[in-house]
N, C-alpha and C positions, 0 to 999 in steps of 0.2 A: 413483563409487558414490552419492557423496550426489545428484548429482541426477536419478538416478530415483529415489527417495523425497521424501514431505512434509517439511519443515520442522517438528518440531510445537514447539521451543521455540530463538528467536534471542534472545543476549544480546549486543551490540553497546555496547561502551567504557560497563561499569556501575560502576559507584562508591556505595560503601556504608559512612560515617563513623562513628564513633562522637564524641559528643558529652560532653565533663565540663563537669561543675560550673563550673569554670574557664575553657571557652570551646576549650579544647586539641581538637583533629581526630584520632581512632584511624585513621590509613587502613587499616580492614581488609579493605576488597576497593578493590579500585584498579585500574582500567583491564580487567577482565574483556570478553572475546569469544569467544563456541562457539555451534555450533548441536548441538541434539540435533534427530537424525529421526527420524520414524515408525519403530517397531519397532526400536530401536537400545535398549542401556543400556550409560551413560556411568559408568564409576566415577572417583570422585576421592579421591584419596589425597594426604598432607599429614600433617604432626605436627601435635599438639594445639595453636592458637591460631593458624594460618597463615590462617583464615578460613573456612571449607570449611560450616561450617555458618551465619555471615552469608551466604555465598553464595544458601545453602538459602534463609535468610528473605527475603532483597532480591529477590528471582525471583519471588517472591510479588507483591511490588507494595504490600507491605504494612509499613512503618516503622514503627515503635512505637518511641519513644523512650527508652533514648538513640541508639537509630540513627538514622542520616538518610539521605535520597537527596541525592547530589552532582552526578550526571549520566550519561548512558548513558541504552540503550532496552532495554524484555525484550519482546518479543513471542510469547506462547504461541497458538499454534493464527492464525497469523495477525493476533490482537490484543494491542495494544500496553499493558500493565497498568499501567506507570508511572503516575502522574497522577489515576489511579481513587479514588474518597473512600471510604472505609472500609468505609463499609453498603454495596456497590454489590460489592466486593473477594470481602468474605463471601457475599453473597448469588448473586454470580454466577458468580465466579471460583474462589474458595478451595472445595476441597472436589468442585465441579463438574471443571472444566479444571485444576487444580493442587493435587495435595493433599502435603501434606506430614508426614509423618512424625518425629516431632523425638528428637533424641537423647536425652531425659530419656520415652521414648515406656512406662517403668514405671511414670511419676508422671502419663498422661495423664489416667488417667479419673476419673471423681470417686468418690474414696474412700468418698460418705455415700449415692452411688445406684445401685441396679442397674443393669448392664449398659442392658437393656432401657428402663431409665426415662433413662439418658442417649443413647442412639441416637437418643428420640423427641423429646425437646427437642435436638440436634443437626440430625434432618432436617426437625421441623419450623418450625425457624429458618431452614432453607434456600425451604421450601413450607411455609407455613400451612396451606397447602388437605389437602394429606395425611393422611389420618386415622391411628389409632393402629394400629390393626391394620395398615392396608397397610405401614405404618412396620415392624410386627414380621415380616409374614410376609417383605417384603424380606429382610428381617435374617436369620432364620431362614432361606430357602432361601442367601442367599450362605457362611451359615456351614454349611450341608449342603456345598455345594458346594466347599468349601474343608477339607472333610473336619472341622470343627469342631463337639462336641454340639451340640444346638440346645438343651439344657436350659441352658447355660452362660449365658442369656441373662437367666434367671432370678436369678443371682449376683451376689454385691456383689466389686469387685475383690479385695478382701483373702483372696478367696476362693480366687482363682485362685494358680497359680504361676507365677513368672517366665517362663519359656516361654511357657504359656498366656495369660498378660496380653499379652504383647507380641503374639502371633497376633492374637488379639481386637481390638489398635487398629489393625495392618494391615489387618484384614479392614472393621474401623468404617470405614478412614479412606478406603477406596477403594469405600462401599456406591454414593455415585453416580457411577461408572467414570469418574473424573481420566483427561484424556488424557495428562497427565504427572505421575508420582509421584518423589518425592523422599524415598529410605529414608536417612536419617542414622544412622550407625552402629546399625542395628536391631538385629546380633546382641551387639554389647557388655554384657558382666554374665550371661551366659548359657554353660552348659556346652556341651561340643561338639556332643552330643545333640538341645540346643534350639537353637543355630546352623542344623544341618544342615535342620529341621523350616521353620524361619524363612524362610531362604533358599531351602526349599523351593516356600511359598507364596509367597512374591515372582514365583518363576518360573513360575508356576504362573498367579496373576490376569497376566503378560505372556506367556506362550502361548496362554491363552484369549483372551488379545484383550480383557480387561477395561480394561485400561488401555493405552496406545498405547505409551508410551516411559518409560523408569528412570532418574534419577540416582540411583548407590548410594554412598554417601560411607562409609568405613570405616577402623579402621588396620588390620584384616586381612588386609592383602597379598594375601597367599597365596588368598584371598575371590576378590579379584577376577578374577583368570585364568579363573576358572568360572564366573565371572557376567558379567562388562563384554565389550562389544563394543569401546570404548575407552578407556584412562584419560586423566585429565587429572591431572598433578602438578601441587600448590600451594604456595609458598612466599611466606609474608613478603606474603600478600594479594594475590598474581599468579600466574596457571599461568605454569611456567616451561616446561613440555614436554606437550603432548596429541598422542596417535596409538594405534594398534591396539594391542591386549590383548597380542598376544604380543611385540613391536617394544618396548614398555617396560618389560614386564617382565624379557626375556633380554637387550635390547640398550640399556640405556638410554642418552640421548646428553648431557643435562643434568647437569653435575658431580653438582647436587643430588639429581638421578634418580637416578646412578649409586649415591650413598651408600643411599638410602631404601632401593632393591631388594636391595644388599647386604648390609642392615641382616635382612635373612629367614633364619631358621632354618627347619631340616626338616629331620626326625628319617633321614635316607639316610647312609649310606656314607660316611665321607672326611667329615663337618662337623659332628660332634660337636665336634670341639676348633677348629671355624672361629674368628677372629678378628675380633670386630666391626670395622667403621671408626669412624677416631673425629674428629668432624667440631673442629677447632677454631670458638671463641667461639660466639658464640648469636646469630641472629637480631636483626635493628635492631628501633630502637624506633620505633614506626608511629606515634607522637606528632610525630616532627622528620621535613621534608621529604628525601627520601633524592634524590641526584643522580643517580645510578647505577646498574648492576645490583645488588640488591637481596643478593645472596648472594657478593659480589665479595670479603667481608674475611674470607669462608670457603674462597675456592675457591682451588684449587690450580693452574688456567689462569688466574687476574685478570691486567691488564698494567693501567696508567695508563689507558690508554682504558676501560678498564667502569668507571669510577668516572665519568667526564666528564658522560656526559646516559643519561637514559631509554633503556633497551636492547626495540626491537620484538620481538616474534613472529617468525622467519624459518623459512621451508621448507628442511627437509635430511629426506633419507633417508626420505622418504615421509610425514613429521610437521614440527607445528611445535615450535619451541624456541626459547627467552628465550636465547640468547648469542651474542654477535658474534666468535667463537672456536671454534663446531662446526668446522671444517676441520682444528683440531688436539687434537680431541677424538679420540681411538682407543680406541670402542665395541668395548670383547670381545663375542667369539662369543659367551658363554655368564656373565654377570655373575654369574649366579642360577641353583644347581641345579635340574634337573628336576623339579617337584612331580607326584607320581601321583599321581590322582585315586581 
């Protein structure tokens, strides 16, 4: 399937460190490899701190300290972003061909300017040339378009509500159509109501063809199944399993997958009184170099060998997955109740 479509974004062995005072190395993305394609949205799921939104930044091309680049290549749209100087990032890259979305996306705008007076120092940091008006009436018809008032432009954020703010930086962040957008937990802090509306417009500028291709990073689980073409599971600063939307969420084949998807409630029949799992110890510390499969003093198939060297990506069951032990992995039919829509 993937190659009849484009390529719009290849990340190829990235690495993205975090940096102390001390001199110490966070590995919190380590060894990352996917490609997203034209018209696809990839979700990625992961507990809080496994990396999934360094991911987001490093994809950028864009380090801000304490992060650093370690090594790997990203290439969006054919071009290789890695190595780009910062004015060159923003001006050409961020915003145009990658725009990102960030998890704190309630605190984005500036609290002391109108909507309108931050769009126009925004686009026209992108293009000089741009005058103010074209600046607004852009704005203005994507926010018609996106079914958003067009007075609201006129507003100081404090104005809006949670909902409404978070539309407004979706709609901001994608005014000059990023061929790939990266929503980091967009609907988080939001009633179901304003989820549904959110998730709406997401779908909404990738049907129209606004923007090409979605990374949707979330712990919404249940989110994804209705929005990802595929997920990718993250653990401990490495996907451990990526493959199709329905293959990981019913069939997971990664011990770590296995727990996350069972980790889902929903309000059906028979799981009201379900049993969470309960994973023994926590997560290594991405401070000390790990030998091993990364999740081996968790998992319930470890033997001596996953502790020995670096465990690859291998092909099973239509997807890949971090373990040298799928063969005696036996995926239920059905891990995760049926979620209606």
């Amino acid at each position: 399937m993937e190659e009849s479509r484009k390529i719009m974004l290849k990340v190829d062995g990235l690495r993205a460190y975090y940096r102390t005072r001390s001199g110490e190395r966070i590995r919190a993305v380590d060894n990352i490899s996917f490609n997203l394609m034209e018209g696809e949205i990839l979700g990625i799921a992961g507990e809080s701190g496994c990396g999934k939104s360094t991911l987001a930044m490093a994809m950028s091309g864009l380090f801000l300290p304490p992060l650093t680049y370690e090594s790997g290549s990203v290439f969006l749209d054919g071009e290789n972003v890695i190595g780009k100087k910062e004015e060159e990032l923003r001006k050409k890259i961020l915003g145009r061909k990658y725009s990102y979305i960030p998890q704190s996306a309630m605190n984005a705008l500036n609290p002391t300017l109108k909507i309108k007076n931050f769009v126009i120092d925004l686009l026209k940091e992108h293009d000089p040339r741009m005058s103010k008006n074209k600046v607004l009436d852009l704005t203005t018809e994507r926010f018609e378009s996106l079914s958003l008032p067009p007075w609201v432009i006129d507003l100081y954020p404090l104005e809006l509500s949670g909902g409404m703010k978070q539309r407004v930086v979706i709609a901001v962040s994608t005014l000059m159509n990023p061929k790939v957008v990266v929503a980091d937990e967009p609907t988080s802090a939001l009633d179901v109501t304003s989820q549904k509306i959110v998730i709406k417009l997401i779908k909404e500028l990738f049907d129209e063809g606004i923007v090409k291709s979605v990374i949707f990073i979330t712990h919404e689980l249940p989110i994804l199944r209705h929005v990802c073409d595929r997920i990718a599971v993250m653990y401990a600063g490495e996907f451990v399993e990526i493959g199709e939307t329905e293959g990981i969420i019913f069939n997971p084949i990664h011990p770590y997958s296995q727990a996350l998807m069972q980790s889902i409630l929903v309000p059906e029949v028979g799981i009201k009184g379900k049993k969470l799992p309960n994973l023994p110890g926590s997560p290594p510390d991405l401070r000390k170099p790990i030998k091993g499969c990364r999740f081996a003093d968790r998992c319930y198939l470890a033997i001596e060998d996953c502790r020995k060297e670096a465990i690859g990506m291998v092909e099973f069951d239509g997807r890949k997955v971090r373990c040298i032990r799928v063969d005696h992995i036996k995926a239920k039919e059905e891990v995760v109740p049926h979620v209606q829509q």
